[in-house]
C-alpha positions in Angstrom: 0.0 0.0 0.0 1.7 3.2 -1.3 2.4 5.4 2.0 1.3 8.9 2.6 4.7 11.0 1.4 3.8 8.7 -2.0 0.4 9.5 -2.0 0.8 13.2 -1.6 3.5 13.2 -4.2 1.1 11.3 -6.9 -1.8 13.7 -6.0 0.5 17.1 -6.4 1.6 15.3 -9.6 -2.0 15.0 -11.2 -3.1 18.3 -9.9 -0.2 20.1 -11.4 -0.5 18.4 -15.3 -4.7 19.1 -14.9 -3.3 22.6 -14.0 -1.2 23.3 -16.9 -3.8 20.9 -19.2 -7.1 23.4 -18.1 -4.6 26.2 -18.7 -3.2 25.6 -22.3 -7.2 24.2 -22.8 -8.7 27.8 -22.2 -5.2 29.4 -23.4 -4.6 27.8 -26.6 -7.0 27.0 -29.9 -8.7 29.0 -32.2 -10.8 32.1 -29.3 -7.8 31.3 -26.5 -7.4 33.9 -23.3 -4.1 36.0 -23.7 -4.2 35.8 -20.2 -4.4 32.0 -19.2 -1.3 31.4 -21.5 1.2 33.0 -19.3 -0.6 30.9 -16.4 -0.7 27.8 -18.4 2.8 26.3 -17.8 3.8 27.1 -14.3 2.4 24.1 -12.8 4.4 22.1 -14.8 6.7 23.8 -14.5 6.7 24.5 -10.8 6.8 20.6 -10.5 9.8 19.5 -12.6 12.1 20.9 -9.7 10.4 18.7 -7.2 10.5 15.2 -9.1 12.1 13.2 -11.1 12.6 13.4 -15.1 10.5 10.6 -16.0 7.6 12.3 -13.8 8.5 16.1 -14.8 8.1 14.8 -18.8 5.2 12.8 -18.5 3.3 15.4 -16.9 4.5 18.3 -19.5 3.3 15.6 -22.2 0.5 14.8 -21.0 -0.8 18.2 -20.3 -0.2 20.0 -23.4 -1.4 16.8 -25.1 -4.9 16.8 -22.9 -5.2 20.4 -23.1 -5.1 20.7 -27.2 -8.1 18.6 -27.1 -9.8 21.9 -27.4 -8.5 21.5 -30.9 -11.0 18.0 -31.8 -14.4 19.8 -32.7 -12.8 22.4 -34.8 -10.0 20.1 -36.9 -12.0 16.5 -36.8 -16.1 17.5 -36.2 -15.7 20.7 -38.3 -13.2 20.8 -40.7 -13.0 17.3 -41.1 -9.2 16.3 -41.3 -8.2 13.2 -41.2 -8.3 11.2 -37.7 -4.2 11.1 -37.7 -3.9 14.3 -38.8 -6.2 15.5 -35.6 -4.2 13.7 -33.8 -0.9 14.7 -34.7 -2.1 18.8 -33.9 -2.8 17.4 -30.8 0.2 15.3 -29.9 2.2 17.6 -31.0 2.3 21.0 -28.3 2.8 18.0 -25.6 6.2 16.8 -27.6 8.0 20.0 -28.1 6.9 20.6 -24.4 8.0 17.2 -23.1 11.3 18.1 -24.7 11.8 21.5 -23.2 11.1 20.1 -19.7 14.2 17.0 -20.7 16.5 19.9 -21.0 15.5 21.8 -18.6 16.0 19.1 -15.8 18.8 18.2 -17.9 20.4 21.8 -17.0 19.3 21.6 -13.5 20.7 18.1 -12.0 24.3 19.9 -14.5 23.9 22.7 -11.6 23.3 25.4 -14.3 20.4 27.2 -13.6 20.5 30.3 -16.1 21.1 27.4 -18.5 18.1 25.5 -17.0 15.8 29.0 -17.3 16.6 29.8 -20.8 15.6 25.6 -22.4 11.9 25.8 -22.1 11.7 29.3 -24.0 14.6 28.4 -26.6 13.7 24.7 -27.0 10.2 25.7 -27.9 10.5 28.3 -30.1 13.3 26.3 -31.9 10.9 23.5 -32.4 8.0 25.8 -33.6 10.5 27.7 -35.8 11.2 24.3 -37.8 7.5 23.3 -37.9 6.8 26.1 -39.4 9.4 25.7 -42.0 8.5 21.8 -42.9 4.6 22.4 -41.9 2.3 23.1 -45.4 0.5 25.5 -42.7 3.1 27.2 -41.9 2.6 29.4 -38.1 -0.8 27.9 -37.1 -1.7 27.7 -33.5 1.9 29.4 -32.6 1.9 30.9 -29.3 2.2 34.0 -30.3 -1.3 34.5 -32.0 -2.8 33.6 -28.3 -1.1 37.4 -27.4 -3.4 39.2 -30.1 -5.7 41.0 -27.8 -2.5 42.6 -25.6 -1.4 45.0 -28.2 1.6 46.2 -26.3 3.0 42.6 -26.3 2.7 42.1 -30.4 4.9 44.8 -30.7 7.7 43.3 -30.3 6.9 41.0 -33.4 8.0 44.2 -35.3 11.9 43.3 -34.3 11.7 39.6 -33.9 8.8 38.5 -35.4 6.0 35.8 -33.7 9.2 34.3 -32.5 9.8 36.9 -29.7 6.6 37.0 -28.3 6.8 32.8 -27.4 10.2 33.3 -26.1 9.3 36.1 -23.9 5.7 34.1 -22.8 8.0 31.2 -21.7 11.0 33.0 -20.2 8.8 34.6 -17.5 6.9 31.5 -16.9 10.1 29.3 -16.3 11.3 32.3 -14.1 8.3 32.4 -11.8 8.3 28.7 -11.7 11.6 29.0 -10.9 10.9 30.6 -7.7 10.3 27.6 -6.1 13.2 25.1 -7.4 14.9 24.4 -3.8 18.6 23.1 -5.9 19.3 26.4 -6.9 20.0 29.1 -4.7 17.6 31.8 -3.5 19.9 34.6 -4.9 20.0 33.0 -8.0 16.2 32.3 -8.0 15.4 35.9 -7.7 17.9 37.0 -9.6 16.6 35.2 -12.7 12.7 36.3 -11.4 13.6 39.8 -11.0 15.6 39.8 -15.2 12.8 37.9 -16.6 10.2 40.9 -15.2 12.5 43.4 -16.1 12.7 42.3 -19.8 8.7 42.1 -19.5 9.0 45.6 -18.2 10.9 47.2 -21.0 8.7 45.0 -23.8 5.9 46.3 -22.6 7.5 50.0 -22.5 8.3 49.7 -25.9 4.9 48.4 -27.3 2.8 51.4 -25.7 5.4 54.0 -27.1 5.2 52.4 -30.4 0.9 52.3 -29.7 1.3 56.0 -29.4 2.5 57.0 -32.9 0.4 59.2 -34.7 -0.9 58.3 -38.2 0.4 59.8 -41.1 -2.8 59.0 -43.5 -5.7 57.6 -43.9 -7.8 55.2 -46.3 -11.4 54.4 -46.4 -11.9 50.8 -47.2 -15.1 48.9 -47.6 -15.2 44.8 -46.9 -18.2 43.1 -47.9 -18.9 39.5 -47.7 -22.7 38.3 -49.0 -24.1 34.8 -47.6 -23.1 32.2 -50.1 -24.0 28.1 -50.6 -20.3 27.6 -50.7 -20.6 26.8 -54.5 -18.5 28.4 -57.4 -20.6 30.3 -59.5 -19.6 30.9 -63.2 -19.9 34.5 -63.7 -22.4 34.2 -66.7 -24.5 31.3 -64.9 -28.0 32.8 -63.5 -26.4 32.5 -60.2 -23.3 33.9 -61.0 -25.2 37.0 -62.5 -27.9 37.2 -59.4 -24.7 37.0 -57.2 -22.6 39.9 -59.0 -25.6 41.6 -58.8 -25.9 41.6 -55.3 -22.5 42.4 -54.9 -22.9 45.5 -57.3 -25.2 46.6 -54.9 -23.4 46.2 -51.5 -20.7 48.3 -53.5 -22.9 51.0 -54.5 -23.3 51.1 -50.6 -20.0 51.2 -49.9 -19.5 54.1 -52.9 -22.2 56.1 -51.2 -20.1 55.6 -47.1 -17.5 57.1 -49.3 -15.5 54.0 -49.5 -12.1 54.5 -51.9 -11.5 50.4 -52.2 -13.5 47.9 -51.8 -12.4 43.8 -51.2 -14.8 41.1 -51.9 -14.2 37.6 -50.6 -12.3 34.6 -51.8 -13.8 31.8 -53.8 -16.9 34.6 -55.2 -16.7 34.2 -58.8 -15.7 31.7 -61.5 -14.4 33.2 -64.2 -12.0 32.7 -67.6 -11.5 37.0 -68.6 -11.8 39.7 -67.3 -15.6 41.0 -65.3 -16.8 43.8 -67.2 -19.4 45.2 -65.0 -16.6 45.6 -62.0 -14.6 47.0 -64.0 -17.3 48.9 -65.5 -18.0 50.2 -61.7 -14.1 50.7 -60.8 -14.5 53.8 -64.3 -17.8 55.4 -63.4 -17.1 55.3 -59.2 -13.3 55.8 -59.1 -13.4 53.3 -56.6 -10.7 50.0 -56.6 -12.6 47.6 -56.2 -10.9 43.4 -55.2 -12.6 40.5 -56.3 -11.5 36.8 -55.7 -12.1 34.2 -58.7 -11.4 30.6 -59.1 -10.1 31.9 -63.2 -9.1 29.3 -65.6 -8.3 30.8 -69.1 -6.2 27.9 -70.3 -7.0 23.7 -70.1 -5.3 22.6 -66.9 -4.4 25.2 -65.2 -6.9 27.3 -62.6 -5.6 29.6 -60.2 -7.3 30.9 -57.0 -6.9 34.7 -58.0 -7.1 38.3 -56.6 -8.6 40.4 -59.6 -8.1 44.6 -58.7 -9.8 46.4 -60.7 -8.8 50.3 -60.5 -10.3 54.0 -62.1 -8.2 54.6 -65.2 -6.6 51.4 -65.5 -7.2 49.2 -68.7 -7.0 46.1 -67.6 -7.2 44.4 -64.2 -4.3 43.7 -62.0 -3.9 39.7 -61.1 -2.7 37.9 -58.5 -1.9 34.5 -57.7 -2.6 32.9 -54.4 1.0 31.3 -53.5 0.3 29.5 -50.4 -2.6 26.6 -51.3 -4.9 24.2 -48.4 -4.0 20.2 -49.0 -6.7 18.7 -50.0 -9.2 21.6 -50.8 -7.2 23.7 -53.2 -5.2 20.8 -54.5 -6.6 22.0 -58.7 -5.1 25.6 -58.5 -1.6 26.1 -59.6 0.3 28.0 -56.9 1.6 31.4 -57.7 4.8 32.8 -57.4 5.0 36.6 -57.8 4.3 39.4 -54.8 2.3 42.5 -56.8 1.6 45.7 -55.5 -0.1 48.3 -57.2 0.4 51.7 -58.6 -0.2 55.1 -57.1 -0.5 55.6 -53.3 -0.7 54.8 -51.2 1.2 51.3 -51.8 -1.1 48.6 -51.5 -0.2 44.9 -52.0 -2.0 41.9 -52.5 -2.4 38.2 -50.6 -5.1 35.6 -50.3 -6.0 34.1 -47.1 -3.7 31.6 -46.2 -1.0 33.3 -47.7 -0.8 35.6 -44.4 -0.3 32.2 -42.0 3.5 32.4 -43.7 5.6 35.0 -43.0 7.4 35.5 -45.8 4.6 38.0 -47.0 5.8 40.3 -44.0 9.0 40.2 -44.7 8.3 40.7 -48.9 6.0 43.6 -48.7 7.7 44.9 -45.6 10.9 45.0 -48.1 8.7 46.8 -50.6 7.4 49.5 -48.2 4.1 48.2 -48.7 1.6 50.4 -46.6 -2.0 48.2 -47.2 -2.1 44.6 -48.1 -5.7 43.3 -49.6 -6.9 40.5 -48.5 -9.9 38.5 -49.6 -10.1 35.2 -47.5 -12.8 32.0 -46.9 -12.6 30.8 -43.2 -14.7 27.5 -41.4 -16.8 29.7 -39.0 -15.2 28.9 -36.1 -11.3 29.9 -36.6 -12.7 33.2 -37.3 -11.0 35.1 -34.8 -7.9 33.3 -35.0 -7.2 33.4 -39.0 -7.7 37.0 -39.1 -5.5 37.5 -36.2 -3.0 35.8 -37.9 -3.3 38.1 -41.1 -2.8 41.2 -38.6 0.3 40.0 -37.0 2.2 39.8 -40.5 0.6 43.3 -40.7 2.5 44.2 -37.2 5.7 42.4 -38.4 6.0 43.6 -42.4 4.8 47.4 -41.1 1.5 47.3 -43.1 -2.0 48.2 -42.7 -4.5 44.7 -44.0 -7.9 45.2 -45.0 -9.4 41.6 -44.8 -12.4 40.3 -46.2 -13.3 36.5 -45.4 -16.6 34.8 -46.0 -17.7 32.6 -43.2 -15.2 34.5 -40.9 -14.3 38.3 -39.8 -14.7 41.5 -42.0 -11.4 43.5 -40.2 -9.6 46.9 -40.9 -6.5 46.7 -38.8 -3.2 49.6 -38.8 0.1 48.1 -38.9 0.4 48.1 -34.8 -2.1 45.4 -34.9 -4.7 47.7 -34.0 -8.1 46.2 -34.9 -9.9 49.8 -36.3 -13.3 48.0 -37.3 -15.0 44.8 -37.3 -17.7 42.2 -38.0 -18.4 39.0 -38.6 -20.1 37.0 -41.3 -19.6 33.5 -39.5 -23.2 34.1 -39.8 -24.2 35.1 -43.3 -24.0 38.8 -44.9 -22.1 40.9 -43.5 -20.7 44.8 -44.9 -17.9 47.4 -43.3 -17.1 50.5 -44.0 -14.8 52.2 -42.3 -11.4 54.5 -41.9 -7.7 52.8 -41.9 -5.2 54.6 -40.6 -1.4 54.2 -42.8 2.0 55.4 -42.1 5.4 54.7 -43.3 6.4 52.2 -41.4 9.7 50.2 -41.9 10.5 47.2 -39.0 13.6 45.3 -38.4 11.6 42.0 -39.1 10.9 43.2 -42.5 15.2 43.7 -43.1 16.3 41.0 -41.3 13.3 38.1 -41.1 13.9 35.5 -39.1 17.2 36.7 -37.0 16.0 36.1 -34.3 14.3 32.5 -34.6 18.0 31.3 -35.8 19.9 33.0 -33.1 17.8 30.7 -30.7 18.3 27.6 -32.8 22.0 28.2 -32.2 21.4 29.0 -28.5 19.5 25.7 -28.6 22.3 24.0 -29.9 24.5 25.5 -27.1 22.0 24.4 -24.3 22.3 20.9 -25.5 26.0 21.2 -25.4 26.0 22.0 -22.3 23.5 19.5 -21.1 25.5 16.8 -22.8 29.1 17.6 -21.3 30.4 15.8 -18.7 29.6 17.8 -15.5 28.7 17.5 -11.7 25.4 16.1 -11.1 23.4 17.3 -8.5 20.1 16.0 -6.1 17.2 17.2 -6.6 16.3 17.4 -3.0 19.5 19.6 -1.9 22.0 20.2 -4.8 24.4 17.6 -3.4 26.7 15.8 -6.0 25.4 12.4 -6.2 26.8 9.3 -8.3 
């Protein structure tokens, strides 16, 4: 019969992983709490000082792993992925989190505790830094989108990207947790505490004085998103005409609220030429107006494509969506180019899962882009979350993005990630009008990309160096060397 000391040890065990597993539940997914996610870890993390690897790993598995169960309804009941793919988005936060907890009681039984501090942050951002260069998703569900409602926070994507904004989530964490680790000493302990909140401190400084800059200009854009079946519609079909009527409509609307562009969703139209009527409005209002079409004009190849149409111009401007769903856009052929177009102020052009990579921040941060246009189709429920996503490459490239999804969020958001307007057609129509503030921004992550998300790889590498040379090994219960 296990004693009591045994019993109290499994129970503090359990109630620290259901902890960390409610937290990351409620702090993670596609609506999480900004809040809860700084919360989220410290049990865990609070334990692995107090037991032994085995234990401290298991628990940081199988927390992260429990609490991305949030994830089922949306990727398996509602999307409809396949069961190992659900599984493997699950499985996968409670891996890279199992492994920062190894090397973090790695570094602590070596006696290195600033080491020990810094291998939770570095080990998972390394580890999300190469999914997202393997994963045909590329940043979804990293950390940092979970930070989107604390706009001084984001700001530091601006210099280091999303890949700040984990590291910064986890440093504190593992320093607070910290707090409590009886092998290292107390000087030490609040030493490390005291850095951590100091770094927090100056983050934070930095995104309210960059909050505070004034605007330099200002667009009016109109978003407009009109209850569909979910069903192409060739643009000379009956439905295809009744549809583009409606649409001409909700733009005279727009014309009227003194809208000066206008986006209309992805996936709107079918289409092999050019749409005479928009471009007919685009002449008679002076408006630019964005539509989406699914355009074939040669056998074989379709393209999920942006067509601008703009007051003086000829012929529309195209663009080709680069960055395609497996399995539901498997028929387009990807495209390849980055276009902006002419006149000011500098607008660029992307397609909804085109912002979930970042090298559309860093390309039309490099081309001093100030709007990007962005017609998107989300599943209802990821809403929140997609469109987040589109506003932090906003935040990082130093553009404004004017994002128009069906079944998702209509948003106008400034290049600080500031959401300026809002509303949702998870429900069916929905239209926005409304002012975008621009300036002439230019960020570090635009020059430099993703500096900061190799640096840690090669502290990573370094930690693991250090956690693999021969060393002094130390108790857990009173930092004495042990054999």
């Amino acid at each position: 019969m296990p004693t009591r000391p045994e019993r109290s040890a499994v129970s503090t065990w359990a109630l620290a992983t259901a902890l960390t597993a409610v937290g990351w539940w409620f702090g993670s997914g596609t609506q999480p709490l900004w809040w809860v996610t700084w919360l989220a870890p410290l049990p865990v993390l609070w334990l692995a000082s107090r037991v032994r690897t085995s234990r401290a790993v298991a628990a940081a598995f199988l927390a992260m792993a429990a609490g991305s169960g949030n994830l089922w309804s949306y990727l398996y009941g509602h999307i409809h992925l396949p069961l190992v793919t659900v599984i493997y988005a699950m499985v996968l936060p409670g891996l890279m989190f199992a492994l920062c907890v190894l090397l973090h009681k790695r570094l602590l039984s070596r006696g290195r505790p600033l080491a020990a501090l810094l291998a939770v942050p570095v080990t998972w951002v390394a580890l999300a830094f190469v999914n997202n260069l393997l994963s045909p998703h590329g940043t979804f569900f990293d950390i940092a989108y979970t930070q989107m409602n604390a706009l001084p926070m984001i700001q530091l994507a601006a210099l280091t990207g999303i890949w700040g904004i984990g590291m910064l989530l986890l440093l504190v964490a593992t320093a607070l947790a910290m707090l409590g680790a009886t092998d290292v000493p107390a000087r030490a302990r609040i030493g490390m505490a005291g850095t951590a909140v100091l770094i927090l401190a100056v983050v934070l400084g930095y995104g309210f004085w960059r909050l505070a800059a004034p605007a330099a200009s200002s667009v009016r854009v109109g978003l407009v998103s009109l209850e569909q079946t979910g069903k192409l519609a060739a643009v000379d079909s009956p439905e295809g005409k009744a549809r583009k009527d409606r649409y001409l409509a909700a733009l005279d609307r727009a014309a009227a609220q003194g809208a000066q562009v206008v986006v209309i969703p992805e996936g709107t139209f079918a289409a092999s030429a050019t749409i005479p009527s928009f471009a007919g409005f685009a002449q008679q209002s002076g408006i630019t107006v964005n539509v989406a079409v699914d355009y074939q004009d040669e056998p074989g190849i379709e393209r999920n494509m942006a067509m601008v149409f703009q007051p003086g111009a000829a012929s529309p401007v195209m663009y080709n969506k680069h960055h395609l769903i497996p399995g539901f856009e498997d028929r387009f052929t990807p495209g390849t180019e980055f276009v902006t177009l002419s006149g000011r102020p500098r607008i660029g052009l992307a397609i909804c899962k085109d912002m979930d990579f970042q090298d559309f921040a860093v390309a039309y941060g490099q081309r001093n882009t100030q709007l990007l246009l962005v017609p998107a189709w989300d599943f209802v429920t990821d809403g929140w979350l997609h469109s987040r996503m589109a506003i932090m490459r906003g935040v990082e490239g130093g553009f404004a993005v004017a994002r128009a999804a069906r079944s998702g969020r209509l948003t106008l958001s400034d290049d600080r990630g500031r959401v300026m307007a809002e509303v949702s057609s998870e429900q069916g129509d929905a239209e926005l009008v409304g002012n975008l503030a621009l300036r002439e921004t230019r960020t570090l992550y635009a020059r430099c990309g993703n500096w900061f998300a190799w640096l840690d790889v090669a502290v990573l590498l370094a930690l693991v160096g250090l956690a693999l040379a021969p060393g002094t090994r130390h108790s857990r219960e009173g930092g004495n060397p042990v054999t």
